[in-house]
N, CA and C atoms as a LAMMPS dump frame, in Angstrom:
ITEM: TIMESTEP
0
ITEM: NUMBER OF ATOMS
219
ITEM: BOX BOUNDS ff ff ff
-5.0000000000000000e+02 5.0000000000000000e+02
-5.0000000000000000e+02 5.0000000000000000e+02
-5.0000000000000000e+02 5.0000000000000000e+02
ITEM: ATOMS id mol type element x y z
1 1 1 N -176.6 -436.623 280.113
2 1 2 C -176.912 -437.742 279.281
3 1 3 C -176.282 -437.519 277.914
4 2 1 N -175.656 -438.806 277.411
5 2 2 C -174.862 -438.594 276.081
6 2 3 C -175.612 -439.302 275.214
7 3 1 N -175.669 -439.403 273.825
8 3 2 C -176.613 -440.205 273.116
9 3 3 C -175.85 -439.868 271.672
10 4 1 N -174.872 -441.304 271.699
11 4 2 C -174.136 -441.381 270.384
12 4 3 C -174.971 -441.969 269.614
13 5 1 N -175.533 -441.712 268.71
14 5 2 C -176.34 -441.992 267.316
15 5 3 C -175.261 -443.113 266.816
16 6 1 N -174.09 -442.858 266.667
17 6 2 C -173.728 -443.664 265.694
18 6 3 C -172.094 -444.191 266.329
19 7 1 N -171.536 -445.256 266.405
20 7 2 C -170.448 -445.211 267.253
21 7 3 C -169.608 -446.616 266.465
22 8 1 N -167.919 -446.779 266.726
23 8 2 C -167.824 -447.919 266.303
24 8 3 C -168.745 -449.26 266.562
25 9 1 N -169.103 -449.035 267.97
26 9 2 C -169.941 -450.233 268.414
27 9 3 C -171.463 -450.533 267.978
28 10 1 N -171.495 -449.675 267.194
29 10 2 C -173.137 -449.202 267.057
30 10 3 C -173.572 -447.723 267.729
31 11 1 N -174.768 -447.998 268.286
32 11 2 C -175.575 -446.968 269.188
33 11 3 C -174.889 -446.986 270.337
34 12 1 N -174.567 -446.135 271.247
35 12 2 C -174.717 -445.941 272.194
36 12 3 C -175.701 -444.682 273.585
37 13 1 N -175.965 -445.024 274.303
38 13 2 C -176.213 -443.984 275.348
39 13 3 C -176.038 -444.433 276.863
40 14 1 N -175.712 -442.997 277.458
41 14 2 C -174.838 -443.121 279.025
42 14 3 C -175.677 -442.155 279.52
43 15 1 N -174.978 -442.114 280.817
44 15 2 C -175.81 -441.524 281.813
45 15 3 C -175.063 -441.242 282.99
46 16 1 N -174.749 -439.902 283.561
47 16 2 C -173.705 -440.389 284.574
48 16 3 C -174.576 -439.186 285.313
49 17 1 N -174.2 -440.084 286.848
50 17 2 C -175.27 -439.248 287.902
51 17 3 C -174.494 -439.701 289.589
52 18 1 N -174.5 -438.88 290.371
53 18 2 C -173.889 -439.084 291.757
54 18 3 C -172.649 -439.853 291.617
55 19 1 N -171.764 -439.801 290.79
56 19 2 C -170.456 -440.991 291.017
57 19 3 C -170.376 -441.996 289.82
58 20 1 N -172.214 -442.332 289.19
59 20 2 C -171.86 -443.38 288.381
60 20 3 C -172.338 -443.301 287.172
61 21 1 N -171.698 -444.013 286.603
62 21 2 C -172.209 -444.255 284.971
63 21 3 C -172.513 -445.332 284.49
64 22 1 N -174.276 -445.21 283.738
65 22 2 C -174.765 -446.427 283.106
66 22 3 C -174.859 -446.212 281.84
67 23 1 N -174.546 -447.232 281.078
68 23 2 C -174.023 -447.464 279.927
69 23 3 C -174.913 -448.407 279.121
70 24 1 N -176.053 -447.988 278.218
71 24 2 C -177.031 -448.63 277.451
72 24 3 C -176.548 -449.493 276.674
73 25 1 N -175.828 -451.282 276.246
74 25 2 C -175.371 -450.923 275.721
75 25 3 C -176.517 -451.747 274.267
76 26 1 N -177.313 -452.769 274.752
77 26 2 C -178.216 -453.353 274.299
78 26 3 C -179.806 -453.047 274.839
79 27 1 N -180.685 -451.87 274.763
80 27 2 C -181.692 -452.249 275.233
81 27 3 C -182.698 -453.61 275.189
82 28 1 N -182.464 -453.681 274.234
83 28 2 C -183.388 -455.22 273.99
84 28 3 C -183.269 -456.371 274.498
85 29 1 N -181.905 -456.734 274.67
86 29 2 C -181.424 -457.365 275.48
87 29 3 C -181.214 -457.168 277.194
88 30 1 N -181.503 -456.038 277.313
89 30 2 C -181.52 -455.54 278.434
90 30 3 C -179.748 -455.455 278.966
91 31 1 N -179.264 -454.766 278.278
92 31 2 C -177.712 -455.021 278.467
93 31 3 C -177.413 -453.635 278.846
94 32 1 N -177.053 -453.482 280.048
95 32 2 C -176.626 -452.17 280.571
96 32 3 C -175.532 -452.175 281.397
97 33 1 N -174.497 -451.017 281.437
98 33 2 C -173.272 -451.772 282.194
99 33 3 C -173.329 -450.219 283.411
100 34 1 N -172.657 -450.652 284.855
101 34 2 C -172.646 -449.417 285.457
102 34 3 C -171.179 -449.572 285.541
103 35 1 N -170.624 -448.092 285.964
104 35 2 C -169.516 -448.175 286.911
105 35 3 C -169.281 -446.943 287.769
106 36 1 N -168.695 -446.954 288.557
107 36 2 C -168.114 -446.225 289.958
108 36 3 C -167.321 -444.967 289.429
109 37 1 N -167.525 -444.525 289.032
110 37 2 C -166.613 -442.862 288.754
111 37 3 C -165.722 -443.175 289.701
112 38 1 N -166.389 -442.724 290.755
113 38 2 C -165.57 -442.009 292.028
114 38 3 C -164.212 -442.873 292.11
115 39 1 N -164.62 -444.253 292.26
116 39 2 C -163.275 -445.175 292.316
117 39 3 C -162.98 -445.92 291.236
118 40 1 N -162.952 -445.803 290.081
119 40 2 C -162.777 -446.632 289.116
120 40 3 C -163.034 -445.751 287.672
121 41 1 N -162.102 -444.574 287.682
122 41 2 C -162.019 -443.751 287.189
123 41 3 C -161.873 -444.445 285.12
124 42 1 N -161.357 -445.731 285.395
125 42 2 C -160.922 -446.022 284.281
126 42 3 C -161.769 -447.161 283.161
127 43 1 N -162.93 -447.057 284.039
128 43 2 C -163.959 -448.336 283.881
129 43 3 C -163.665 -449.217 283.632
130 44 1 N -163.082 -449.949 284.628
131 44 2 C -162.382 -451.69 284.858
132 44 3 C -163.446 -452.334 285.238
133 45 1 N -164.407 -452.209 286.141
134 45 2 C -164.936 -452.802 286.87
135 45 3 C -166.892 -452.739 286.41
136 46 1 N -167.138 -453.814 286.043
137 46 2 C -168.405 -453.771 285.821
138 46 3 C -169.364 -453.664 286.728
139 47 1 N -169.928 -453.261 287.354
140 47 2 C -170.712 -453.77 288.527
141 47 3 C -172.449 -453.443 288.582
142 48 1 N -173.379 -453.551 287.406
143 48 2 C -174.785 -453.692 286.91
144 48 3 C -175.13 -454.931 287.675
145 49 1 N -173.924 -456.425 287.135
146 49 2 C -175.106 -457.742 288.259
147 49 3 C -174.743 -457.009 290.439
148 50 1 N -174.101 -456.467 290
149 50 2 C -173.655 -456.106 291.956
150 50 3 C -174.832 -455.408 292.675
151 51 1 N -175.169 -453.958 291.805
152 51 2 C -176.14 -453.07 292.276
153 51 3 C -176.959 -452.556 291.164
154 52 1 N -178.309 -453.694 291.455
155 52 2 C -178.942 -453.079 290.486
156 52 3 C -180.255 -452.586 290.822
157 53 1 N -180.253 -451.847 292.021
158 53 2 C -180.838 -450.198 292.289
159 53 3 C -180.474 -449.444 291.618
160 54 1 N -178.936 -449.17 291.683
161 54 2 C -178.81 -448.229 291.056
162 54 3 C -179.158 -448.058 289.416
163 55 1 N -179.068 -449.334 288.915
164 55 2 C -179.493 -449.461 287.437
165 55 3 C -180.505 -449.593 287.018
166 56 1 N -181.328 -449.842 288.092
167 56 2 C -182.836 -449.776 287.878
168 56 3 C -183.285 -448.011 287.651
169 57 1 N -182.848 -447.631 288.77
170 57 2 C -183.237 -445.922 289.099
171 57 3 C -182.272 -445.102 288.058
172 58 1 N -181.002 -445.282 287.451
173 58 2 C -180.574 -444.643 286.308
174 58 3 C -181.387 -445.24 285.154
175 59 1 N -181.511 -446.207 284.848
176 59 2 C -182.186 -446.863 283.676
177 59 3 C -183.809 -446.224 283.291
178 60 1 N -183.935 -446.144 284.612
179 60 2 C -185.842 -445.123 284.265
180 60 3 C -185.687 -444.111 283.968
181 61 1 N -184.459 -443.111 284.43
182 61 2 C -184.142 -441.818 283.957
183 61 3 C -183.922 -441.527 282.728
184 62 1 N -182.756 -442.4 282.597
185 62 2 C -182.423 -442.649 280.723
186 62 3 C -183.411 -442.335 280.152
187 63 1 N -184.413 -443.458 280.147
188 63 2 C -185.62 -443.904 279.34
189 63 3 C -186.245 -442.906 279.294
190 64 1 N -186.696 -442.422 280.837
191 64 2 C -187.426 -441.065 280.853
192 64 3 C -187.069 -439.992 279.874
193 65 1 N -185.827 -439.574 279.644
194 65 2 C -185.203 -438.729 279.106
195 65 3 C -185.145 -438.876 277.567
196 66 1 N -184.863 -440.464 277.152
197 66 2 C -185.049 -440.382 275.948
198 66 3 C -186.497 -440.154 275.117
199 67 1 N -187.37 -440.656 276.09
200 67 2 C -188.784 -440.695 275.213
201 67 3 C -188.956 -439.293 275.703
202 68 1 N -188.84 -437.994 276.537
203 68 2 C -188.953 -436.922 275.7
204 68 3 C -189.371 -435.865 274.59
205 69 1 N -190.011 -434.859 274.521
206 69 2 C -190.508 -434.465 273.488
207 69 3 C -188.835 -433.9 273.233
208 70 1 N -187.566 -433.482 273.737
209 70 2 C -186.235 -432.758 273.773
210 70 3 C -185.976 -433.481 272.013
211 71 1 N -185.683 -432.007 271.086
212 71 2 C -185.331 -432.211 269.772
213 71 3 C -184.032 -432.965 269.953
214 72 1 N -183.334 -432.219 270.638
215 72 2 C -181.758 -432.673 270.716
216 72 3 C -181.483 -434.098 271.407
217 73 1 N -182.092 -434.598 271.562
218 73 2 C -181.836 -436.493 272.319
219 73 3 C -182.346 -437.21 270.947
């Protein structure tokens, strides 16, 4: 788990697990983006509205992880 404090875009935090990576990029909005490591090495391809198991089950982890007592997150 990565957790840029401060980024051109703002905040960011990711998450990459079995192949994929979810990409926080609005919580409030509920704006999260995934993509395919394995095949889409270059993140072209959005695919959060396609499979969102998987963004459900990375997205609780995140969360899990950020609320945390961990100094360093």
């Amino acid at each position: 788990m990565v957790n840029n404090r401060n980024t051109r875009m703002g905040r960011t935090v990711l998450i990459a697990k079995d192949g994929r990576k979810l990409v926080e990029l609005d919580r409030k909005k509920n704006d999260f983006q995934l993509y395919n490591l394995k095949n889409d090495n270059e993140e072209r391809y959005k695919l959060a509205a396609q499979y969102p198991e998987p963004v459900s089950a990375l997205k609780t982890f995140l969360l899990r992880e950020l609320n945390s007592a961990r100094p360093d997150l």
